[in-house]
Every structure is written in C-alpha cells, then in structure tokens.
BATIVEX-132189 format. One line per 2 residues: number of its first residue (from 1); their letters; for each residue x, y, z of C-alpha. Coordinates in steps of 0.02 Angstrom, whole numbers, plus 50000, padded with zeros to 5 digits. Example, Ala and Ser with C-alpha at 12.3 -4.5 7.8 and 13.67 -1.06 7.14 Angstrom:
<atoms>
1> AS> 50615 49775 50390  50684 49947 50357
</atoms>
This chain:
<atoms>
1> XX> 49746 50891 51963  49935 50859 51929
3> XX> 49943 50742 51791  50060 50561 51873
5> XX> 50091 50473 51732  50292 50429 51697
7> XX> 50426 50551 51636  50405 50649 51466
9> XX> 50577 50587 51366  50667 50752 51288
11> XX> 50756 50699 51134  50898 50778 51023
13> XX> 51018 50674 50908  50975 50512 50952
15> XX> 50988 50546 51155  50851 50540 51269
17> XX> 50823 50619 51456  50692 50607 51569
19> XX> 50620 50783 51579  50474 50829 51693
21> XX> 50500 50999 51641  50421 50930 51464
23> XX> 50262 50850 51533  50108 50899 51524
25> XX> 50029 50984 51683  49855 50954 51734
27> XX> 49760 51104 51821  49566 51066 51847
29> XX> 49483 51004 51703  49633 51066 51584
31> XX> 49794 51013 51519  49947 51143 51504
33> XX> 50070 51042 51379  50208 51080 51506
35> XX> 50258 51116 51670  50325 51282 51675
37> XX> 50212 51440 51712  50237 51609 51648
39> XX> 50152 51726 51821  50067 51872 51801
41> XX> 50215 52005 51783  50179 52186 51778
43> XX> 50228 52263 51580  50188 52426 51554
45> XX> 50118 52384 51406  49962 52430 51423
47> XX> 49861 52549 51345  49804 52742 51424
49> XX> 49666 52674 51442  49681 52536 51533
51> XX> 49633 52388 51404  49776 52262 51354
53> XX> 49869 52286 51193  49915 52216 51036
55> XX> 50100 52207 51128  50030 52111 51265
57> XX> 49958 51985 51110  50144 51957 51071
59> XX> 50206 51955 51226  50119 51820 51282
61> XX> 50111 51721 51130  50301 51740 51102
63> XX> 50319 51633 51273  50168 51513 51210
65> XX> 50282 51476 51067  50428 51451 51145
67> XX> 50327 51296 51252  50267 51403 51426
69> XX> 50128 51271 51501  50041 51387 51573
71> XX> 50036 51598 51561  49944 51719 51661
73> XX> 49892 51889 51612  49975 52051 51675
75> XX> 49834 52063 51850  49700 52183 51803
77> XX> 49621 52284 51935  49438 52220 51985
79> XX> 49366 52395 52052  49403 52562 51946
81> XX> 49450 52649 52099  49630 52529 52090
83> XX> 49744 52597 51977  49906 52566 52070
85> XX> 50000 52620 51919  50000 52714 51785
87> XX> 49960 52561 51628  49880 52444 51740
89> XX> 49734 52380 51663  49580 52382 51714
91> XX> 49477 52205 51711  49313 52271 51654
93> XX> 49400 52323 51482  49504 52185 51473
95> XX> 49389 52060 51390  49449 52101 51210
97> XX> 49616 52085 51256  49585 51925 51358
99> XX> 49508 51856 51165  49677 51915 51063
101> XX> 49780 51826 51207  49696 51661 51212
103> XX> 49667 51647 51020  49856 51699 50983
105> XX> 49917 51585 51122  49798 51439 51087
107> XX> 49883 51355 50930  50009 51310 51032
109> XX> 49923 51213 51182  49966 51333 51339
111> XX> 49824 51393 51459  49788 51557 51454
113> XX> 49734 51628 51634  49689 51803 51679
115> XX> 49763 51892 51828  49640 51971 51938
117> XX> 49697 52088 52073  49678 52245 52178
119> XX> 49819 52337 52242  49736 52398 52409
121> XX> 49830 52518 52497  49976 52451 52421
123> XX> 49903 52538 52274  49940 52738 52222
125> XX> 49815 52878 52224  49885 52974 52079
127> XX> 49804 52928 51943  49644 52893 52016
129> XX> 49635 53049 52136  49544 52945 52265
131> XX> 49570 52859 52423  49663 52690 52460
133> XX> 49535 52560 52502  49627 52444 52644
135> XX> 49553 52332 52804  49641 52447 52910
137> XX> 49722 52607 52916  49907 52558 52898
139> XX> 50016 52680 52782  50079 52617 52639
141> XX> 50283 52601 52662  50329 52703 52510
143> XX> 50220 52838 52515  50141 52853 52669
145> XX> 49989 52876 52636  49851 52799 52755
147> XX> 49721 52731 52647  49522 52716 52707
149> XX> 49437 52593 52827  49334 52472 52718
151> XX> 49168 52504 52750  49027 52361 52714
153> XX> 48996 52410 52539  49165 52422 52489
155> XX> 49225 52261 52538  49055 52204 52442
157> XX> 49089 52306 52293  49260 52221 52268
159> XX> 49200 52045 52283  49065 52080 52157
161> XX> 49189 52154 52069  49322 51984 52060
163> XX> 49146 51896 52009  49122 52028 51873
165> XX> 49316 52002 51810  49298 51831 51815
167> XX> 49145 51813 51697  49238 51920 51578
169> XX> 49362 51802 51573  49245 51672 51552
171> XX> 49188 51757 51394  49334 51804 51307
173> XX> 49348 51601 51330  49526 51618 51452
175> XX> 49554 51447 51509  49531 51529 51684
177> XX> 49580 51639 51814  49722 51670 51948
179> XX> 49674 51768 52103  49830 51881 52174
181> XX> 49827 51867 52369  50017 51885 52368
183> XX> 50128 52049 52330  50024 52215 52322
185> XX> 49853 52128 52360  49708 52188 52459
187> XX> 49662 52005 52487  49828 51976 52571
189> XX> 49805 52133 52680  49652 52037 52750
191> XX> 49731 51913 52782  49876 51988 52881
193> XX> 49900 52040 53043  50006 52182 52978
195> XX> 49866 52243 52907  49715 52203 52973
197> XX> 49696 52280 53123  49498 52265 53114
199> XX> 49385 52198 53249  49227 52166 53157
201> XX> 49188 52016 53070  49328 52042 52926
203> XX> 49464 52054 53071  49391 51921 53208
205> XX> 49401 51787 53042  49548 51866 52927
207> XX> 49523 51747 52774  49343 51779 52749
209> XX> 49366 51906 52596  49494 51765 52538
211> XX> 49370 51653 52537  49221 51751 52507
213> XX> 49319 51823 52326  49369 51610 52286
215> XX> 49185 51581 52306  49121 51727 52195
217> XX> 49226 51687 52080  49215 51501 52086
219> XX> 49033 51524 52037  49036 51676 51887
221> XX> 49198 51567 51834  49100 51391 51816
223> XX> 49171 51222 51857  49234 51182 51704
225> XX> 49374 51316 51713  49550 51335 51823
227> XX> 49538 51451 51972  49689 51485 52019
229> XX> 49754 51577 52191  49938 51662 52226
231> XX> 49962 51668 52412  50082 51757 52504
233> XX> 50148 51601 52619  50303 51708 52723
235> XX> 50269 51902 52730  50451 51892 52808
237> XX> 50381 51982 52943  50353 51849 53094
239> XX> 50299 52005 53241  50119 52007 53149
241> XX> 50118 51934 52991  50103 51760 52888
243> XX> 50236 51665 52930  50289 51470 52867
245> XX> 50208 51390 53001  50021 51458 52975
247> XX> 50051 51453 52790  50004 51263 52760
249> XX> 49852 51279 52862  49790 51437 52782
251> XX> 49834 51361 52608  49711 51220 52657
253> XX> 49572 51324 52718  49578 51414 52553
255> XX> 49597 51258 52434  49441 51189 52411
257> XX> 49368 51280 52246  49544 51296 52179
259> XX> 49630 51189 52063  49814 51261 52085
261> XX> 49904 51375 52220  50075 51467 52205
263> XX> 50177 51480 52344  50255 51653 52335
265> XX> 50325 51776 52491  50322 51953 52534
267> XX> 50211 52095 52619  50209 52281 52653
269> XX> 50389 52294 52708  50485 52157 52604
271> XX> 50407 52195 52416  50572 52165 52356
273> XX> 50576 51992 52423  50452 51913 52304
275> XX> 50543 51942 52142  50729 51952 52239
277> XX> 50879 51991 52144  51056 51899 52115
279> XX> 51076 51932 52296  50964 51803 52356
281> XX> 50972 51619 52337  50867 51555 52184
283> XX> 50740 51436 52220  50717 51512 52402
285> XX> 50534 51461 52425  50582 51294 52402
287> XX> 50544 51201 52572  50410 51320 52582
289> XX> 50307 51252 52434  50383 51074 52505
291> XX> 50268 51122 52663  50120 51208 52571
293> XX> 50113 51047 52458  50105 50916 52597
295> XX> 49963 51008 52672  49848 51009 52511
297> XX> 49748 50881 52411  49811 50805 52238
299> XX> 49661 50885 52160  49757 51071 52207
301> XX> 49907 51078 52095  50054 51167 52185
303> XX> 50164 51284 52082  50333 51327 52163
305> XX> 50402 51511 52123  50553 51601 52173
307> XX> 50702 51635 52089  50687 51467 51980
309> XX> 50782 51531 51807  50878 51356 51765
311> XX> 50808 51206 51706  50903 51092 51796
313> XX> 50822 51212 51968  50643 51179 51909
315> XX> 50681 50980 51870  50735 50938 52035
317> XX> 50599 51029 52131  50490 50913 52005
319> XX> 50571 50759 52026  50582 50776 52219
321> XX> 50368 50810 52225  50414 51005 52299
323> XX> 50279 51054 52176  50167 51010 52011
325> XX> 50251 51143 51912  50379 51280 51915
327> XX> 50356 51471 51906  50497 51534 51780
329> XX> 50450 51710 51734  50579 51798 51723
331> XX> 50680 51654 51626  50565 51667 51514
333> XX> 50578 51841 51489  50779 51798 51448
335> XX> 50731 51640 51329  50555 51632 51268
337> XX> 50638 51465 51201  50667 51399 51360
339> XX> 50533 51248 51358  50593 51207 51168
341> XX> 50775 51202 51190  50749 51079 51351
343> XX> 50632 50986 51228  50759 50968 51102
345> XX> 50890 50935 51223  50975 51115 51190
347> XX> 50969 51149 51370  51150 51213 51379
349> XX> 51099 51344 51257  50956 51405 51358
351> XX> 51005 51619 51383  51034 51629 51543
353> XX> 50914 51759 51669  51032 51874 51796
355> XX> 50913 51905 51902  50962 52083 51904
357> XX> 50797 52166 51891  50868 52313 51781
359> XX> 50717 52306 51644  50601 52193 51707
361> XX> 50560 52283 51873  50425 52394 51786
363> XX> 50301 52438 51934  50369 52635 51946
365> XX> 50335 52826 51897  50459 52813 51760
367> XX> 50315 52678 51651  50491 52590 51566
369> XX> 50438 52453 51450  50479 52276 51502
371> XX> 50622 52203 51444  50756 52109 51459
373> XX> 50959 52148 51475  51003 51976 51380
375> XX> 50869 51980 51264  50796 52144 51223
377> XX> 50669 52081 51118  50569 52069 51276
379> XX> 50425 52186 51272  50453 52220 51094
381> XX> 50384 52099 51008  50265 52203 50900
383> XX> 50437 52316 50827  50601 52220 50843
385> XX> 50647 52143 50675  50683 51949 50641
387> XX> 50863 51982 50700  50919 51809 50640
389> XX> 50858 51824 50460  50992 51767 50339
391> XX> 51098 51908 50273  51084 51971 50098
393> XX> 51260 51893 50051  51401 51820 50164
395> XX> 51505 51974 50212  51689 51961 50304
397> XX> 51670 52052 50472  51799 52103 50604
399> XX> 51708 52139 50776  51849 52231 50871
401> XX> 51810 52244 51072  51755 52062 51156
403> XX> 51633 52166 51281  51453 52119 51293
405> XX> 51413 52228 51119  51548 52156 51026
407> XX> 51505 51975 51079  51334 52007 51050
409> XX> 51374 52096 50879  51476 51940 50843
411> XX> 51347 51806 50875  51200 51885 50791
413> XX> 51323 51913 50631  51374 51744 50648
415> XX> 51184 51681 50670  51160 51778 50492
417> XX> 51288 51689 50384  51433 51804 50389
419> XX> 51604 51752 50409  51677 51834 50585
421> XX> 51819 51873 50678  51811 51945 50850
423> XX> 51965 52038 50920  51998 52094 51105
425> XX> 52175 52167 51163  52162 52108 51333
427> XX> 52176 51924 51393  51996 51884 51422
429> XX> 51823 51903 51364  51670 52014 51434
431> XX> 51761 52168 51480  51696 52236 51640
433> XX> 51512 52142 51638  51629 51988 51667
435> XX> 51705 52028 51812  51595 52160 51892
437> XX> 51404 52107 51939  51281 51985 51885
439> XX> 51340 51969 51715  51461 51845 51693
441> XX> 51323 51712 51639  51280 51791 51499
443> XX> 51468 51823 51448  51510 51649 51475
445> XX> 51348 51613 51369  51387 51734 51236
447> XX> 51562 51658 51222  51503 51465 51190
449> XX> 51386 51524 51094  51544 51609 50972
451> XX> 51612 51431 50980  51442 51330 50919
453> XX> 51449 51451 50782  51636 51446 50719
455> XX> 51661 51624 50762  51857 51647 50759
457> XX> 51898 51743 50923  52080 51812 50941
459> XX> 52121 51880 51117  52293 51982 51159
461> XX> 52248 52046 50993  52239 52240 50916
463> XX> 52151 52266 50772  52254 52410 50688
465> XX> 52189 52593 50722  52120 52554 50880
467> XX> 52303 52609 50958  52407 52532 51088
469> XX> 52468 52366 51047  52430 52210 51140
471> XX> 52556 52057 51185  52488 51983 51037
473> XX> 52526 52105 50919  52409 52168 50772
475> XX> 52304 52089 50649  52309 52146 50458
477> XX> 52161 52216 50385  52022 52102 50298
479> XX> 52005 52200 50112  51885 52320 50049
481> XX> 51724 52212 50054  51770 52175 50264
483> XX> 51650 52260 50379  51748 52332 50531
485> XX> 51612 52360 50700  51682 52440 50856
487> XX> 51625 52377 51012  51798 52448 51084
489> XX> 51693 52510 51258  51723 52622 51383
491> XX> 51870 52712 51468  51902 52808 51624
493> XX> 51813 52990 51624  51898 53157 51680
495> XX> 51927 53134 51861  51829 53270 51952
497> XX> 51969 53284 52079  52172 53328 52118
499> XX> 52292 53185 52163  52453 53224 52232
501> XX> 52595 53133 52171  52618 53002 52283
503> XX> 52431 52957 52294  52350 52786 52263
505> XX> 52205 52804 52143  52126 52652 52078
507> XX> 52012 52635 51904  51865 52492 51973
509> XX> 51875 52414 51826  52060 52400 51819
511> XX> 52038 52326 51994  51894 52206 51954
513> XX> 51982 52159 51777  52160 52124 51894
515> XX> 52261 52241 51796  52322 52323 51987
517> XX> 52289 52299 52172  52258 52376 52336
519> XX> 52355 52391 52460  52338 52252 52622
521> XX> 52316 52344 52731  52225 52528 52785
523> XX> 52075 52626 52730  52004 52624 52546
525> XX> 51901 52759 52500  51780 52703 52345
527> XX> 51724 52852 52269  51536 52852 52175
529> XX> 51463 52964 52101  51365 52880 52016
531> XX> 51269 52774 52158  51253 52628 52051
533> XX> 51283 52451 52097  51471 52424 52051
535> XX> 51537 52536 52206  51413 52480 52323
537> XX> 51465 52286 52299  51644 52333 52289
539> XX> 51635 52414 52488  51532 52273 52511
541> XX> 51672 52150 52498  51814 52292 52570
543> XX> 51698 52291 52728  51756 52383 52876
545> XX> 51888 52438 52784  51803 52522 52680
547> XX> 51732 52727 52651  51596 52728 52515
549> XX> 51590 52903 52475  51417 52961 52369
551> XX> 51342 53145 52309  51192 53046 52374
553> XX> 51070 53048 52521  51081 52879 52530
555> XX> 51210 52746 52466  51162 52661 52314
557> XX> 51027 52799 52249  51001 52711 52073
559> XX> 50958 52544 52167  50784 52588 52193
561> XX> 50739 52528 52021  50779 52349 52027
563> XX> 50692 52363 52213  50884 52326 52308
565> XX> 50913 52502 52369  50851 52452 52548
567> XX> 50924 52292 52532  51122 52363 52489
569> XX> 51103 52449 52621  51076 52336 52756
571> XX> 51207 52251 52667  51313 52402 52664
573> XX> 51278 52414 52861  51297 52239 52908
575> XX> 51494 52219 52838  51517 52359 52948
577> XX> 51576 52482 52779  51582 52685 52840
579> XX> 51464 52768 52717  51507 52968 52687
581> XX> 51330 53037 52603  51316 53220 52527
583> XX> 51496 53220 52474  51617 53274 52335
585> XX> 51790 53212 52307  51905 53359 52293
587> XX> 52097 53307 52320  52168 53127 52345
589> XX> 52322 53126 52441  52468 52976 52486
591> XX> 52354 52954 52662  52217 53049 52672
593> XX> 52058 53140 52555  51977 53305 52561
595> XX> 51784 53275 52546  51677 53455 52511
597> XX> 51501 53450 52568  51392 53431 52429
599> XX> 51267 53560 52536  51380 53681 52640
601> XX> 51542 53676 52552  51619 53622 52715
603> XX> 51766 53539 52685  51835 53382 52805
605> XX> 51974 53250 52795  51976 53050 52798
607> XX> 52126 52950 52807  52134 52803 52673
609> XX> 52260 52722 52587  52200 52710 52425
611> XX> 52057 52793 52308  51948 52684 52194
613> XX> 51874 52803 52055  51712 52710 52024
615> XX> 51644 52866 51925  51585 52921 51763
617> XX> 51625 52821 51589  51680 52906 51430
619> XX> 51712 52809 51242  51862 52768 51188
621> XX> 51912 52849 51010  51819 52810 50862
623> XX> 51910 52661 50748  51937 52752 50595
625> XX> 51907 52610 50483  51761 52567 50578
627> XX> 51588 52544 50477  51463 52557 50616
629> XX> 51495 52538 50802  51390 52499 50966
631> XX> 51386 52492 51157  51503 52603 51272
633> XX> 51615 52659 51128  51451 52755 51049
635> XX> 51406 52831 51246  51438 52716 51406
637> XX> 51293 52670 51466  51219 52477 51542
639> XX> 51216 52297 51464  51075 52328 51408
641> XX> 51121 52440 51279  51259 52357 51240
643> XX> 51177 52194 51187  51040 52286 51086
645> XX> 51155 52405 50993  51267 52243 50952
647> XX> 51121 52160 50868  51065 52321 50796
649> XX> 51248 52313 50738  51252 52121 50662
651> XX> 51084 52182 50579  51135 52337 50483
653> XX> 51307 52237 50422  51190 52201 50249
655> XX> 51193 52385 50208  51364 52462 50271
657> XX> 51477 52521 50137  51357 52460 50005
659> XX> 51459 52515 49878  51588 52392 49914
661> XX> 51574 52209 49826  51512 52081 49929
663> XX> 51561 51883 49945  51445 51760 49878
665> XX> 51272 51783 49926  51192 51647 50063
667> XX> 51075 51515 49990  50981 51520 50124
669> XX> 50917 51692 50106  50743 51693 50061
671> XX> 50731 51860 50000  50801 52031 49949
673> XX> 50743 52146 50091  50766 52187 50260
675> XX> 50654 52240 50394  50634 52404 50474
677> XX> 50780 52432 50618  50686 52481 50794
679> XX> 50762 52653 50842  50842 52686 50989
</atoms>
C-alpha cells in the first residue's frame, strides 16, 4: 500500500524542501526507498539468445544508484513462440539474469520487478517463423499480417506460461513482478474491442485472460511479493476500444491480487501515443490516473506515467494524490542522478530528457542500442569510461564552436580540472540545436552548467585560424602547453540545384538562427532532402503557405524511428501545408521552381517566393592549430554525436600533444592512468 506518513525533507546547504519525490513508496509487503519508477523499457541489450546481459546488470543498477524506487525489467516474453523482436528475452532464460539484477540493484534499496509480457499479434513472425497468436484475427497495423485465432490450448499455454515466468522470478528472489496489459500486449488485445472480436467465452467476458493471468500468477508469485499490472486505460480509439470512462471500472475489476497499477494509453493504431514525443503535452495521463486512482483501494498503489521527465511534474501529481508514485523512464535514461540531485537539493542540475525519442525508441529491425542524446552513457554502462575522472594535470584549453559538442567538450573538461575557455563567433550559444527542435533544454542546461563550473565563455568571438572575424574581434593564442578542440560545426552543403540571380534561397539554419527572413507574403518552398524533422516542423509553422518538397514517398521518411512519422503528418495535413513527394529540386527562380520527378524525369513548375535549402550538412575547415576536434566539424551528423564526441573530446585532452609541458598536475587525481576510450 502507499506509504501516508508526512513529507520526506530534501536537504542541501542548510535548506530544506518538502519532497514527496524522496519518500519511500510502499507496494505490497515492500518498501521502494522512493517514489519514482523506472518501467519496463525495451534495450536491445539482450543477448542472441534471449537471456539478459551483463549490460542489462548495469543498466539497471546505474538507475538503482542514482535513487530509482522502483525498476522493472526489460518485459520478457512468457511463451517461446513471442519473439516480437529481435533481443527480446525470453522469460524462461531469464532467471540468471533476474539474480545479477536484483543482487547489483539491492545495495541500494530499490525493488527489483520483472516484466512479463507477450506481444500477441502485435508481435513479429520473423524470428520465430511462426504464427501470431491473437483473440481475433485483426492484422497487425505495421505489417499486416493476420495472426491465428486462439484456440483453447493456446490461451492455456500462455497463462501457464505467466505462472511459469513468475516463479522464476520468484527464484532469482525479484522483489516481484509487473504484468504488461498495455502497449504491444496480448492481454490488452483481450481486453479490447478492437481486438477481440470473439464470441466464445474469452469474447462474451473480455477480461477473463486478464484476470485469469493476475490469478496464475498471484499464486506461483506468493503473497509475500508485488504483483504488479500496466493497463492500457485510453487505447485513443473510442469506436471500439478502452476508453476513460470504462477504464476506472475495469481497473477495479482487475485490482484485487495486485498491489500497484500503472495507468498508461495506447492500442493497435496509436503505439506512438504511449511513449509520445516533444509534441505532446508531458504529463498527459494525468486526470486519467486522477480517475483510475479514485476508483481503487489504498491497498493498490497507483503509478502515474506519461511524459513525466521534471521533478517539479512528478511532485505535484504527488502532492495533489493523482498517484502513489511517478513513472520517469525516460528521465532517467537522461540523469540516472535524477532521485539524488532532488535529494540533495540539486534539482536545477537535473539533465534535462527531450523527449525526442531519437535513441531510446529501440523496438525496430535496425536492433540500435539504447541510449540517450544528452547522456550517451545510456546503454553503455559496461564500456564508457569514468568521463569525470580528474585529469592527469590541469591543462589550458580553448574549445572554439559553442554548439552542443563544444559545450559538451567544455563542461566535461571543466568537470576534469582543466582551465577552459569556450569561444563562439556568433551572438549566442547552441548553434542550430538551440533554435531548431527539441534541444534547447539541454543547451540552456549545458550553458549553466559552464557557469557552475567557472568556464570562461566569450561570444562574438574568433579564435584565430578559424577565418572570418566576428564583431568581437579575435582572441590571441593560449601558448604551447594550450589544447585547441574544434567543435566549429557544420556549414551549408553543395546545393544540388541552379538559382537564377534574382532568386530567394534561404539556409534553415540561417533562418532559424535569425541571420535573414522570408518574405510576408507568397509561397515558400522548403526543400528536404533529407526527410528529417527540421523541414517538416519548419512547413509546419509556414502552414498553408507552405510547399514541403521531399525525394520521399512520404513527408518526414526518417520520422519512423522516434515513432512521429504518422503523427507529422497529420500535422503536416492539418496546417493545411502542400506536400510535393517523389521530387528533386532542379532550378530556383525569382517566382517560381522547377521540380524533376524523382521516378519519370517529368519536369513541372510551382510558384513560391522563396526557397529554404533544408538539405545536406558539410564541416567547416579544419582549425589548423586544432589538437583534436568533434561533432559536425569531424562529419555532420545528430546531437547525439555531437555530445559523445565532445566528451570523447574533454577525455582525450590528457594525452594530446603530449610532448608539450603541462601546468601543475591536479591533487585530486588519484592516479596515473586513464581508461580505455569507447570507439565510435
């Protein structure tokens, strides 16, 4: 049950604040030692075959650390016929795994629960090379494929299977389990409408499997352990599915072995909607879990999830009784930390989560790693080095290019002992990533944290050799024993068309950055080749006026792996913006452009007033002086990059130009070596 005693008191320099975030949770028979849940995300980091790795160990324990309450295994698949992707483990050869988890994790207080699932026909048949097991034969939205009718013995050979999983968990000694009847879950298929079309006794009463599986489990789990149960409470789908209304009275049909629930969202046709992106409003189950909570006994903790990545989000769904604890995965994935630094009263330091679903979204054909575009330690655990191990001696260093690399080059040296200065030519700080989408948290994070550390930044500023000279003139050179790292960026590519003289033709990050303008008035062609998400948001805000132009079937192509490809697009459509697919720029003229089909060669003509080139990226020159260099000025590429190559950067500064004398070594150095740099 949710533990009611008064506020846990955060403390840091003498100042308290009431925290509920801090206090212990009580689930069942167990305490977590906060309120804040790490859910069962998919990883990738799995082994081939199917058993959990050493990397999940330190995944997992790398949020226990950091003060996560409560963390749930990656959901392993109950029946061997369910291997929706490629690494998803498999529960019957979990159990060692399970063991490593809870004994790494235990030390520092937090529950450790195992994710049990089955994909249904949500699932993929390419790796197992049999059918989809489903109540009914609806295809699955992606692939189409229409899975198999559940016979009798199937539906029995997956609830002996839960019961199977759940004993295993029992005896690598998890502090429990969480059953997944939300996203990609054959339990939620039963109990849908969308999907179960049945008219036997699994369709006439759609939450008996739900409640058949609790049961099964309840009973191979014992009562001395935390069943927990993630239920889909708005499949966003209101013609057939769960909607709000029946969710509080399904949620207390279901309750009565459990001692939590999580109130998530999402079916067949709105997968994207569960884990949604900077688009969506955080916290958006919020009234939702308000409802779901209110319909429940005390003895059922209620954990609220959706898009809660600040503190100060998960506090006040606390303090107002929305919910027992907070789901905070993906912040977690940005600061491991988070818990601590709210503990210690840090909480303006906490990194901050975009929500952009570049390296976290996981669940595709390509089998990426998680990870995490502000902190790419994510996932790595097992082979990053201690990035914020004092240097070898106290070095000067000139970071030249204020862009996510060189801030992040500039903290991590800073972090290390060395004495920086950061230098950026144009006005402001975060190049493009600060101006263009979800980035400019992290930029504005990056750039206090440059101030806590005394890091001298000087904007308007050249450093010499980079060429072109700022308002503010040009620095002088440090002396032989400076390092020099270029983080200088990116620059405009070749332009793959002609423009006539008299043409307007537009750089997007000139545009975004406020270097130039569009004209008032008339059509703007935005020009991507690329289909990423810079052009797409761009027409977004031009509307009707604008004529997104892509090589593309479909606007946005590159969308579909952070899951908002379907989403721009109804974006795209709804602000009314003309989208040309299967096209090549060829000439930009004063009124008009001449489009080639990508297929035919056809040529045809638009009218527009202006061209935006939001195409390809090349680096700008190499610093001669420079020592090492990192992010766009090595090969353009995401934030990602940029941030890891920075600290990869700050990390190396120990060893460049060795033969030059050093300042006077850092006392707080414990020893004389380094560890091994991850390579790219």
């Amino acid at each position: 049950m949710a533990v009611a005693s008064g506020l846990a008191v955060c403390s840091a320099a003498g100042q308290t604040a009431p925290m509920r975030l801090c206090e212990p949770l009580g689930v069942g028979s167990r305490t977590a030692p906060s309120g804040v849940v790490f859910g069962p995300i998919v990883t990738n980091l799995g082994t081939d075959s199917r058993s959990l790795s050493e990397r999940h160990t330190a995944f997992y324990a790398r949020r226990a650390a950091g003060g996560a309450g409560l963390v749930v295994v990656e959901g392993a698949s109950v029946h061997g016929l369910d291997w929706p992707y490629e690494r998803a483990p498999l529960a019957e050869r979990c159990q060692p795994g399970w063991a490593d988890i809870v004994a790494a994790c235990r030390p520092f207080g937090t529950l450790v629960l195992a994710g049990l699932d089955h994909a249904g026909g949500q699932g993929s048949s390419a790796y197992s090379q049999r059918e989809l097991w489903a109540p009914s034969r609806v295809p699955e939205v992606n692939s189409r494929e229409v899975p198999k009718w559940m016979e009798a013995q199937d539906i029995a050979a997956v609830i002996d299977g839960f019961a199977h999983a759940a004993a295993g968990a029992a005896r690598a000694d998890c502090d429990g389990v969480e059953i997944n009847a939300g996203q990609h879950s054959l339990i939620r298929q039963f109990l849908s409408g969308l999907t179960n079309h049945r008219d036997d006794e699994w369709g006439h009463d759609r939450l008996a499997l739900a409640r058949r599986v609790i049961a099964a489990v309840r009973a191979a789990l014992g009562a001395d352990r935390v069943l927990g149960l993630r239920l889909s409470c708005d499949e966003l789908a209101p013609w057939a599915g769960i909607t709000q209304e029946m969710a509080p009275a399904i949620a207390a049909e279901l309750a009565a072995e459990l001692d939590y629930l999580v109130v998530v969202r999402g079916s067949i046709y709105s997968a994207e909607k569960t884990r949604a992106d900077f688009h969506e409003p955080t916290v958006f189950n919020r009234d939702l879990c308000a409802a779901v909570k209110a319909a429940l006994p005390s003895s059922v903790a209620v954990i609220l999830q959706g898009s809660v990545i600040a503190p100060a989000e998960g506090e006040a769904a606390l303090v107002d009784g929305v919910c027992d604890g907070v789901e905070m995965t993906r912040a977690l994935l940005a600061d491991a930390d988070l818990v601590a630094k709210v503990r210690r009263g840090d909480q303006a330091r906490v990194r901050p989560c975009l929500r952009c679903n570049q390296t976290c979204q996981v669940r595709d054909v390509r089998n990426p790693i998680i990870s995490c575009v502000v902190e790419p330690s994510t996932g790595h655990e097992t082979e990053d080095p201690g990035w914020y191990q004092p240097a070898l001696a106290s070095r000067r260093v000139s970071v030249v290019g204020g862009g996510p690399a060189g801030l992040e080059a500039a903290r991590v040296a800073a972090e290390r002992g060395h004495q920086v200065t950061l230098f950026e030519r144009s006005p402001q700080l975060g190049g493009l990533a600060a101006v263009a989408g979800p980035g400019a948290p992290l930029i504005a994070w990056q750039q206090a944290e440059l101030a806590h550390l005394g890091v001298t930044v000087l904007l308007g500023m050249d450093y010499p050799g980079v060429g072109g000279q700022a308002a503010g003139g040009q620095a002088q050179p440090g002396g032989e024993d400076e390092v020099i790292v270029q983080c200088s960026g990116g620059r405009p590519g070749p332009a793959p068309f002609v423009t006539d003289g008299a043409a307007v033709v537009v750089d997007v990050a000139a545009l975004r950055q406020g270097e130039v303008s569009l004209p008032a008035e008339g059509a703007v062609v935005v020009f991507d080749p690329i289909g990423g998400p810079i052009a797409v948001a761009l027409a977004a805000e031009l509307g009707s006026r604008a004529v997104l132009v892509t090589q593309d079937n479909i606007a946005g192509n590159e969308l579909s792996r952070t899951g908002d490809l379907a989403p721009a697009n109804v974006r795209l459509q709804q602000k009314q913006v003309r989208i040309v697919a299967r096209a090549l720029l060829r000439r930009v003229a004063a009124d008009h452009v001449v489009l080639e089909d990508r297929y035919s060669g056809q040529l045809s003509r638009i009218d527009a007033v202006a061209t935006v080139d939001c195409g390809f990226r090349e680096p700008t020159p190499p610093l001669a002086s420079a020592t090492l260099r990192a992010g766009d000025c090595v090969a353009p590429r995401t934030v990602y990059e940029a941030v890891l190559e920075g600290r990869r950067a700050a990390l190396a500064i120990d060893t460049a130009g060795a033969s030059r004398p050093l300042l006077a070594p850092s006392p707080a150095h414990p020893a004389a070596t380094m560890p091994t740099l991850r390579q790219p």
